[in-house]
C-alpha positions as CSV (number, residue, x, y, z in Angstrom):
1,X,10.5,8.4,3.7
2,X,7.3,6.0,3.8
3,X,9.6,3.5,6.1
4,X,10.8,5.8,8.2
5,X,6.9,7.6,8.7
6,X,5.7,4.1,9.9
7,X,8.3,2.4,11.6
8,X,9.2,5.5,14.1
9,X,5.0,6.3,14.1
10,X,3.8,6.0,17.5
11,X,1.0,4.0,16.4
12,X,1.1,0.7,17.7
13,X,2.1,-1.7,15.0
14,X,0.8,-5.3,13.8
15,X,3.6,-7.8,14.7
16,X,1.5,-10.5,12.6
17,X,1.7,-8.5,9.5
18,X,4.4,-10.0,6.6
19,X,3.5,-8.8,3.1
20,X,4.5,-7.4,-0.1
21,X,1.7,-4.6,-0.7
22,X,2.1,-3.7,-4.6
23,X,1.1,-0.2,-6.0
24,X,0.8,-0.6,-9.5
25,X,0.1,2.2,-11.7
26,X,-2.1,2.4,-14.7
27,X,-1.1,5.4,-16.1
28,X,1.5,7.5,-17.3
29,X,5.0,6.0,-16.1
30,X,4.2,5.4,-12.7
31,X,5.5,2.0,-12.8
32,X,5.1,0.2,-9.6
33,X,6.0,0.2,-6.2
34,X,6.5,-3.0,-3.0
35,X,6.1,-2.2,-0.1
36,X,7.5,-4.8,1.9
37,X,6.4,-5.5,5.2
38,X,7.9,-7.4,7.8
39,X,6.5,-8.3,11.5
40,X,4.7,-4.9,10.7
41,X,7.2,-2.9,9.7
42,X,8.1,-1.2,6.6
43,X,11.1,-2.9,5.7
44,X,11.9,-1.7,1.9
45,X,10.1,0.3,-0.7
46,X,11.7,-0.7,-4.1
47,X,10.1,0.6,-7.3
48,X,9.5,-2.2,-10.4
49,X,11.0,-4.7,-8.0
50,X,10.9,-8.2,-8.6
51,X,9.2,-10.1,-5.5
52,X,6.0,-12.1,-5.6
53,X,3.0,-9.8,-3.7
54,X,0.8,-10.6,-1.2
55,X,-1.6,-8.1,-2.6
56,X,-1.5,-5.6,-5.8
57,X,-3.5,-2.5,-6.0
58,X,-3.8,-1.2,-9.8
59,X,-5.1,2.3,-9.2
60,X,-4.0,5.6,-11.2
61,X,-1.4,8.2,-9.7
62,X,-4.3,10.3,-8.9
63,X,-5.7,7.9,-6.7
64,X,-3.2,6.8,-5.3
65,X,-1.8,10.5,-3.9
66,X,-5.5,10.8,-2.6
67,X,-5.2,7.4,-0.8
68,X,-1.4,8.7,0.8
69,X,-2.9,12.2,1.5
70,X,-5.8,10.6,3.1
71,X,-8.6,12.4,0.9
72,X,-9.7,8.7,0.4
73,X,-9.3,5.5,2.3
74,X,-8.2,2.1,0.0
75,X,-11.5,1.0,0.7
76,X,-13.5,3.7,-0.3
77,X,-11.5,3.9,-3.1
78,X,-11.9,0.1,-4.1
79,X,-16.1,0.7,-3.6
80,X,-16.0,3.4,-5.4
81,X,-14.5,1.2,-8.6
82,X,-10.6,3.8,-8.7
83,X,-8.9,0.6,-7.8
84,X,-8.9,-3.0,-8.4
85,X,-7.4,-5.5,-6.5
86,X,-5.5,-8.6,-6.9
87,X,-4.3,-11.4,-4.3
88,X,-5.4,-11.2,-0.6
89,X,-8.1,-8.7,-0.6
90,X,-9.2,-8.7,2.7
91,X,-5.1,-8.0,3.4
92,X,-5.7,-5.4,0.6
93,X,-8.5,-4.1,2.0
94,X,-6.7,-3.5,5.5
95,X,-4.3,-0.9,4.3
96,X,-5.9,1.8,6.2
97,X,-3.6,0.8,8.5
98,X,-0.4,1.4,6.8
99,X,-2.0,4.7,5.5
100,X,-2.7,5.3,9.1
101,X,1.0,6.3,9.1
102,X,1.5,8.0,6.1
């Protein structure tokens, strides 16, 4: 569902942009989820998956449905101290772009 809402978006996409983007969840059993990103496009979305990320967000589930239901942008989430990020956070930090086309 999340690749097919960014890769047919009509939003122009960043050809630069190869990542693995993990969501990592600190509650419950949310477990985690890679997005993977190639030549910016969504290329998989695997849950617990093994690959090295670029960048992990540790957030809870609550946050994070606020973040894809755009009540709160990964940044304003990360200032306001509901996520915390390891890796490349300025990558990180540039989600707003992939939520752009949630």
């Amino acid at each position: 569902m999340l690749k097919d809402r960014v890769n047919l978006a009509d939003e122009p996409k960043i050809s630069s942009l190869t990542a693995v983007i993990r969501f990592e969840m600190t509650d419950g059993d949310g477990g985690t989820w890679d997005v993977v990103v190639e030549k910016g496009l969504v290329k998989d979305v695997v849950r617990n998956s093994k690959e090295t990320p670029t960048s992990t967000l540790k957030l809870s589930s609550a946050v994070f449905l606020d973040i894809i239901k755009r009540k709160v942008t990964p940044q304003n989430a990360f200032f306001q101290r509901k996520v915390d990020i390891d890796g490349d956070m300025f990558l990180a930090l540039k989600m707003n772009i992939l939520v752009t086309f949630m």
